[in-house]
N, C-alpha and C positions, 0 to 999 in steps of 0.2 A: 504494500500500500504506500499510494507517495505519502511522502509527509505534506501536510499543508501550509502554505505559506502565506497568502492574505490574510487578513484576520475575519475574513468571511468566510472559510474556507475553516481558522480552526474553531469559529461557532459551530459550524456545521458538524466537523470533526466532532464537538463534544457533543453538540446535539446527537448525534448517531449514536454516541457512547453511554448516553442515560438511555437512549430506547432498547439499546442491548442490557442496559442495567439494569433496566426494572420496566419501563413503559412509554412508547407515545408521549402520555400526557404529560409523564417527569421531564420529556424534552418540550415537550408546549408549553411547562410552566416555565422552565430555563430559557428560553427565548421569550416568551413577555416579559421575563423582566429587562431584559436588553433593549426590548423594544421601543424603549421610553427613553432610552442614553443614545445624545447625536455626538457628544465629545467623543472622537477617534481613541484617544488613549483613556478614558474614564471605562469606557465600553471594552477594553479590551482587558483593563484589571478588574473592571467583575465578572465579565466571563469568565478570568481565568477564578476569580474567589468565589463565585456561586455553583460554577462547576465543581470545585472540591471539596465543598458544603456539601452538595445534592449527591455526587456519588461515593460515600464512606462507603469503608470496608467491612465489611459486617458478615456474617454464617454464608447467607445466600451465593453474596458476592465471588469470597471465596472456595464457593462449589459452583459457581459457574464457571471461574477462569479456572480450575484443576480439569472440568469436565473436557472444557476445550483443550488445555494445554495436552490431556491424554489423546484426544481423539488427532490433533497435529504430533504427537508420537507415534502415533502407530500408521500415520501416513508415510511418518518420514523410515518409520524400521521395517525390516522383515523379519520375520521369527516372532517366537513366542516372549512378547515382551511383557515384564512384571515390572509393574511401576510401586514403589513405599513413598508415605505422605507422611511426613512430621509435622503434625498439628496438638492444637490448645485446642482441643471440644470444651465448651466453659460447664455443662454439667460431668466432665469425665477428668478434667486436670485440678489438681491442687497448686498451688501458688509455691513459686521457690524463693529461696532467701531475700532475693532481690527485690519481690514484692510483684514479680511478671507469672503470668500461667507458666508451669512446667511442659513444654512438646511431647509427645509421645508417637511414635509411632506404628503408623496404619500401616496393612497390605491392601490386596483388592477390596478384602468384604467392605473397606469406610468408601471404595470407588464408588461401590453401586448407589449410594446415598446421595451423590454430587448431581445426577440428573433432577430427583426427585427435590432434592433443595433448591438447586439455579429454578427449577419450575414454580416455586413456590414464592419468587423474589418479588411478586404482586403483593404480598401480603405486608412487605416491609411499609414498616408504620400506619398498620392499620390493628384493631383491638384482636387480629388472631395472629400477629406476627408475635411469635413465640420466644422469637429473642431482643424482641424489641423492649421488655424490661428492667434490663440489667441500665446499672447507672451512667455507661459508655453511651447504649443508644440513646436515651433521655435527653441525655447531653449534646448529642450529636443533632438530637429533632429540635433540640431548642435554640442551638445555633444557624439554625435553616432559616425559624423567624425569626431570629433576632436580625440578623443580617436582612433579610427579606424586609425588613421595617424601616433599618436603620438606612441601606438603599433609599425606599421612597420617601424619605422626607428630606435625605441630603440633597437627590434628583431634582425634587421639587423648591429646595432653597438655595441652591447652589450656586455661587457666586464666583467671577474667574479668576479669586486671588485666592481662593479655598483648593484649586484643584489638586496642587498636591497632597493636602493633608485630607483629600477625597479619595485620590488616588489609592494611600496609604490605607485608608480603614478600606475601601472596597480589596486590595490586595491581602488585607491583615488573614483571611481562613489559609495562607499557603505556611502561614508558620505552626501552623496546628497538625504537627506530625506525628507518626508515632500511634501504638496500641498500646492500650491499658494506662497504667499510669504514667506514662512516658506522655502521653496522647493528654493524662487529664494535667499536666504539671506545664505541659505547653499552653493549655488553653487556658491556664490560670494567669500565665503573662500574656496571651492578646487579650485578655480580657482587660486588666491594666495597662494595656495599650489601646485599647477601643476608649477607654475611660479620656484616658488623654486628647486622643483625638478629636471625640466629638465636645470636650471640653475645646479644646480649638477652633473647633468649626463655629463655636458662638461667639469665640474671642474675635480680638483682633488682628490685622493682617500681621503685624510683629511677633504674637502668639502663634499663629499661623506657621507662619515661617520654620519656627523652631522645632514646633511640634513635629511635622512634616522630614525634618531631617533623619 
């Protein structure tokens, strides 16, 4: 696949990658929110930050890309290939020293599970998504509207000595990396970085400024 190089091109790109991720409509709601930003470069740092709000990595996710990545193995080998999966099931792992899930590893029998879960990736963030109540996802569906919010009001007040420090909170979901507590000790600094920011957005241009760097 080429890579994409206009930034219409990698709307699109991500648009494709929510409707393999979950649905259509998760790419219809990712593109209205774009659709309201003419700024070239505003538009292009929250595609990239609403794009990695809306596609977290969650159970489904990853039994979708295992299901593919098996099914491009056995395109690419011949013979009887045995693929093992070192994963964190969150009802099957205990926590190690470090405070992260313990891996374990599968053979075939956790393979046959990954159809049957990627198919079920409709159900994320709805009341039968079964692992939608661990404190990771909660987390994860509330940083969807928070952002989703804090977008339409910046959108709609936004003034063209703000744009950096626009720029800046519309970019801030790419520093939110990382699973489990790694994931929650990042989001506890953009969140003191959002705090900042949209304290800036009401200051003035010299506050602005600062903020912004």
């Amino acid at each position: 696949v080429e890579k994409p190089k206009s930034l219409a091109e990698k709307i699109a790109f991500r648009a494709d990658h929510l409707t393999a991720y979950q649905s259509k409509r998760l790419a219809k709601r990712y593109l209205k929110m774009l659709d309201g930003i003419s700024d070239v470069r505003l538009r292009e740092s929250v595609a990239k930050g609403y794009h990695k709000l809306l596609s977290y990595k969650d159970e489904y996710e990853v039994a979708r890309l295992l299901k593919d990545s098996a099914a491009k193995a056995r395109e690419e080998f011949d013979g009887d290939l045995k693929l093992t999966y070192h994963l964190a099931p969150p009802v099957l792992s205990r926590m190690g020293a470090d405070g992260r899930p313990v891996k374990r590893q599968f053979g075939a029998g956790m393979a046959r599970l990954f159809p049957l879960l990627a198919a079920m990736r409709r159900l994320r963030g709805t009341p039968f998504d079964v692992f939608g109540y661990s404190a990771e996802r909660k987390m994860e569906r509330s940083l969807i509207k928070q952002y989703a919010a804090d977008m339409a009001v910046m959108v709609r007040d936004l003034k063209p000595d703000q744009m950096d420090a626009a720029v800046a909170l519309a970019e801030l979901p790419l520093q939110i990396r990382g699973f489990g507590p790694v994931k929650q000790a990042n989001e506890v600094k953009a969140a003191k970085r959002r705090e900042e920011l949209l304290a800036a957005l009401s200051a003035g241009p010299k506050v602005l400024k600062t903020a912004a760097e």
